[in-house]
N, C-alpha and C positions, 0 to 999 in steps of 0.2 A: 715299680710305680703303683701306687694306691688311686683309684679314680672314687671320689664321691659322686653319689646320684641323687640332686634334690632338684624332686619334679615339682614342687610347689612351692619356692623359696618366698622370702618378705625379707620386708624391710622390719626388723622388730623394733619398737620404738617405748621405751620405759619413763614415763614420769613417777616421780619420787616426790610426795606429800605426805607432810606430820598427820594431816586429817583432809577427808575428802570430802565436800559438802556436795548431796545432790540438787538438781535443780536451781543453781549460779552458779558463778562464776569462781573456776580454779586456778588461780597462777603458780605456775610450775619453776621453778628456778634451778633445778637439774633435768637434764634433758638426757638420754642417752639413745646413739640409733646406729643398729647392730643389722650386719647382713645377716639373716636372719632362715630358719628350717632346719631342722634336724641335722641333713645332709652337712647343711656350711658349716654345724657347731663341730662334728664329726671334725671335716676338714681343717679348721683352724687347730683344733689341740692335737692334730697330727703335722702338721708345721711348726709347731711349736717344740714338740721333740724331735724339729729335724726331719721327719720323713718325706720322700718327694711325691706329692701328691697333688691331685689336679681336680678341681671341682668341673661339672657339669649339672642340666637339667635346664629346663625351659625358665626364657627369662625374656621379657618384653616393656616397651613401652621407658617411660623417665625414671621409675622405679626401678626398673630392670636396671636400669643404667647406673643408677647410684649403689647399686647392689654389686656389678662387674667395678665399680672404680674402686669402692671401697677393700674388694680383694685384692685390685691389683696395687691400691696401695699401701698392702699389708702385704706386698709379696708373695702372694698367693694363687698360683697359677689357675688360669680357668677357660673354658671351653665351653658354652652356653650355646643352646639351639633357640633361634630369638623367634617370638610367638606375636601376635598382632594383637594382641592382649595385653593391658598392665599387668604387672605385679601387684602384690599384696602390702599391703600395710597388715599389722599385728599390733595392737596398740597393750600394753601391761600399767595400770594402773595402781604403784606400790603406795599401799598407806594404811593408815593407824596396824600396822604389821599383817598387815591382809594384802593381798595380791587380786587385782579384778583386771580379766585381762576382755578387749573385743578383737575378735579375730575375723577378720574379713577371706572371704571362700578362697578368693582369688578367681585368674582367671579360667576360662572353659576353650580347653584342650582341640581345636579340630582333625580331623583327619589327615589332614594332609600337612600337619605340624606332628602328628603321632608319630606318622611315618617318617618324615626327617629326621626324629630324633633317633630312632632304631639304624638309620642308614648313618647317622653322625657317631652313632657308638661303633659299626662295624670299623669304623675306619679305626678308629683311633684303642682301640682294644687290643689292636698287635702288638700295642708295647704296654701293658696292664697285667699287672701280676694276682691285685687283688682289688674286685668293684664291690662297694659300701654301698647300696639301695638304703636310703633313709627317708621315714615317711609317708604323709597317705598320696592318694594317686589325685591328681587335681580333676573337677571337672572334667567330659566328656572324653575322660579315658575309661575302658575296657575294665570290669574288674581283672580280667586274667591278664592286663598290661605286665604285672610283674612277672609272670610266667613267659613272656615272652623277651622279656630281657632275661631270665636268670638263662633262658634255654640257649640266648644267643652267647653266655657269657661261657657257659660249658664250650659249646660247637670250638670256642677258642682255648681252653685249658683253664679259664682264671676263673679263681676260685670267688665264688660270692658271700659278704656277710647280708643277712637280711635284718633288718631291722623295720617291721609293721606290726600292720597287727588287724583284727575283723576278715573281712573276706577275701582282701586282696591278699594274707595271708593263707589263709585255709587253701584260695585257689592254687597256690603253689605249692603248699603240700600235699597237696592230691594229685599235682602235675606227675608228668614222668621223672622233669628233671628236678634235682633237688639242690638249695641250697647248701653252700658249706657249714655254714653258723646260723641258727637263728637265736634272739635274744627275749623272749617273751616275760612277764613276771608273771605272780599267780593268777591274777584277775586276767588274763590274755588266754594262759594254757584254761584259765575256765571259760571262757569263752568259747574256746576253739573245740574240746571235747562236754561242753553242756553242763557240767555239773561242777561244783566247788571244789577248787585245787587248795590244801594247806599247803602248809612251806614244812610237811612230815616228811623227812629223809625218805620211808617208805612208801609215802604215798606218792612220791616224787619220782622216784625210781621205777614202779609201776606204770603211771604215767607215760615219762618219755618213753618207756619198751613198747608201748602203744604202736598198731601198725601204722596211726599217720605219720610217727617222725621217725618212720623208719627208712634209711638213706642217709640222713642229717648227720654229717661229721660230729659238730657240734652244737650243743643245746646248752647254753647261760641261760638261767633264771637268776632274775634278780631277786632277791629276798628283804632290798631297802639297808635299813641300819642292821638287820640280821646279817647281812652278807648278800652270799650266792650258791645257786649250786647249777654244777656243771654235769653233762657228759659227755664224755668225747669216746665217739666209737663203743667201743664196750665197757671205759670204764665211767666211775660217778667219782663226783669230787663236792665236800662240803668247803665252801670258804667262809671263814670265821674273818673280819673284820675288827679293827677296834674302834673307839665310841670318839668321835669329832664333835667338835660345834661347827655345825650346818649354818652357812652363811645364804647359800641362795641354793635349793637340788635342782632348779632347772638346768636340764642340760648334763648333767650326771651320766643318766643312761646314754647319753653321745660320746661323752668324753670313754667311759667304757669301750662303748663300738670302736673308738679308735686305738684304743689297746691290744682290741683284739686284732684287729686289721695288721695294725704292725705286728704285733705277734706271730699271724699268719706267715708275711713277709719276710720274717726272718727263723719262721721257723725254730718259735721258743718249745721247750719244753714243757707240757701240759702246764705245770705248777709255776713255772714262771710267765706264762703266759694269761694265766687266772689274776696272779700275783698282779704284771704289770697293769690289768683291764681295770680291777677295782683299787689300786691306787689312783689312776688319773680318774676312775670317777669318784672320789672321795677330794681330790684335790680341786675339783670344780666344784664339788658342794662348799669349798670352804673361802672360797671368791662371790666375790658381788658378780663379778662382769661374767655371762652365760659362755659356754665353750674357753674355759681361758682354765689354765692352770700353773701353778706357783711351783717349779721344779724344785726350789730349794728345800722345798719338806716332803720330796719325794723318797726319798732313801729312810727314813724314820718310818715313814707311812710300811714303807714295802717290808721292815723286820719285823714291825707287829701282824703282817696278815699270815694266820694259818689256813692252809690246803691241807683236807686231809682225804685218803681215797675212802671210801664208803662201800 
C-alpha cells in the first residue's frame, strides 16, 4: 500500500474567464473545485492506475469536510488527523491565457495536533509499503517536522518519497536518516547547495556526489520539456522525453511522484521506472483537470521516451 502525506491540503478552486477585469465585477460561468495539495494530486493519479493507496495529513473545519467527501466520492480511501482549524481555499484565476492564482496560508498547526498526527502515522504504517511526503509544512510546525516522520518511516522498513523543497528539505538531508527518493529541479538543487545548478549532465553528476545527498537511493531532477535526470545508487540516467502540447503543467511534478511511488512498489527496473514517472507526468500536462491522466495515450508516450545511462 502507498500512504500519501498532505499536511496542508485546500480546496483548489479554478475560475475560467475570456478576460479579467480589475476592480468590478467578474462572472464566472465555469467553476471548477478540486481536493486540492500536492499530496491529493499524488494520490488521485495513483488511483487512477489502480494502485491501493490512502491519503492522510491534517484536515479541519467545513472545508476539511468537503475535501474527505469529495475523496470518498471518487473512491478514494483516506485517513485524516482533524485539526480545530479550517482548511484552505486556493483560489487559480485562468484568463486572457495567464494564470493568477491567491493562495490562502492555511491553518496553524498546534502541538498537540502535531503530536496526534505522528501517533496517527505509527498506527497505521504496519501495513505501508511506500509514504509520499508532498508539500510545505503548514504553520506552527517545526522546520525539522519532516525529519521526524521520514525517521519514523525508516524505524518501520517503508521506504519514503520526499517531495519539498527550502529548508524543511535541507533539514532532512542533513538528518541521520535519509529519504529514499527526492525529486528536486535545478532552481531547488540551487537552492539547497548556494550557487547555480544547469541541467549539464556533468555539472549534474558532480552535484548529486555531493556529501549532502549522500544516502539518497534516488535523486529525479526534473529538467521540464528537457526531460530528467536521474541517480539511483551509483548509477546516472539521462531521460530524453518527446515534445507534447502542454495543456495545463500544474500538477505534472505530482503525477511524476506517483510513478515513482508505484515504481518503488513493484519494484520496476531503473529504466522502466524513470520510463513510467515521466509518462504520467507528461500525461497530466496534457489535461485541463490538475492530478488526472488520460491512460489511453500512455503506451505511445512510454516508446518515444529514451533512458540512457551516463
Amino acid at each position: 500500500m502507498i500512504l500519501t502525506i498532505t499536511l496542508n491540503p485546500s480546496v483548489d478552486i479554478a475560475y475560467q474567464l475570456d478576460t479579467f477585469h480589475l476592480d468590478t465585477v467578474n462572472r464566472v460561468e465555469k467553476v471548477q473545485k478540486t481536493a486540492g495539495g500536492k499530496g491529493l494530486n499524488v494520490t488521485r493519479v495513483l488511483k487512477q492506475i489502480g494502485e491501493d493507496v490512502v491519503a492522510t495529513g491534517f484536515i479541519g473545519g467545513e472545508i476539511g469536510s468537503y475535501v474527505k467527501k469529495q475523496l470518498t466520492r471518487n473512491d478514494i480511501k483516506n485517513s485524516f488527523v482533524e485539526i480545530g482549524s479550517e482548511t484552505r481555499n486556493c483560489i487559480a484565476v485562468l484568463h486572457d491565457g495567464k494564470q493568477t492564482e491567491i493562495l490562502e496560508q492555511g491553518p496553524t498547526i498546534h502541538e498537540h495536533e502535531a503530536l496526534n498526527f505522528i501517533e496517527h502515522l505509527e498506527i497505521i504504517l504496519n501495513n505501508v509499503d511506500v509514504v509520499v511526503i508532498s508539500g510545505s509544512l503548514p504553520k506552527g510546525l517545526a522546520s525539522n517536522y519532516y525529519v521526524e516522520i521520514v525517521e519514523l518511516c525508516k524505524k518501520y522498513g517503508v521506504a519514503v518519497v520526499l517531495d519539498c523543497s527550502g529548508e524543511a528539505l535541507k533539514n532532512v538531508l542533513e538528518s541521520q536518516q535519509k529519504p529514499t527518493v527526492i525529486k528536486p529541479n535545478t532552481e531547488e538543487l540551487s537552492q539547497l547547495i548556494g550557487k547555480e545548478v544547469t541541467d549539464d549532465i556533468q555539472e549534474l553528476k558532480s552535484v548529486l556526489s555531493g556529501q549532502l545527498f549522500q544516502g539518497i537511493e534516488w535523486i529525479v531532477v526534473s529538467l521540464g520539456a528537457q526531460g530528467a535526470f536521474a541517480k539511483h545508487n551509483d548509477k546516472f540516467y539521462r531521460v530524453e522525453i518527446p515534445k507534447i502540447k502542454v495543456v495545463n503543467p500544474v500538477g505534472s511534478g505530482d503525477s511524476t511522484v506517483a510513478g515513482i511511488a508505484a515504481g518503488l512498489v513493484h519494484a520496476l527496473p531503473d529504466t522502466e521506472l524513470l520510463k513510467k514517472a515521466n509518462v504520467l507526468g507528461m500525461l497530466n500536462a496534457q489535461e485541463e483537470q490538475t492530478g488526472y491522466v488520460n491512460l489511453e495515450n500512455a503506451e505511445s508516450l512510454y516508446s518515444q521516451i529514451e533512458v540512457e545511462e551516463v
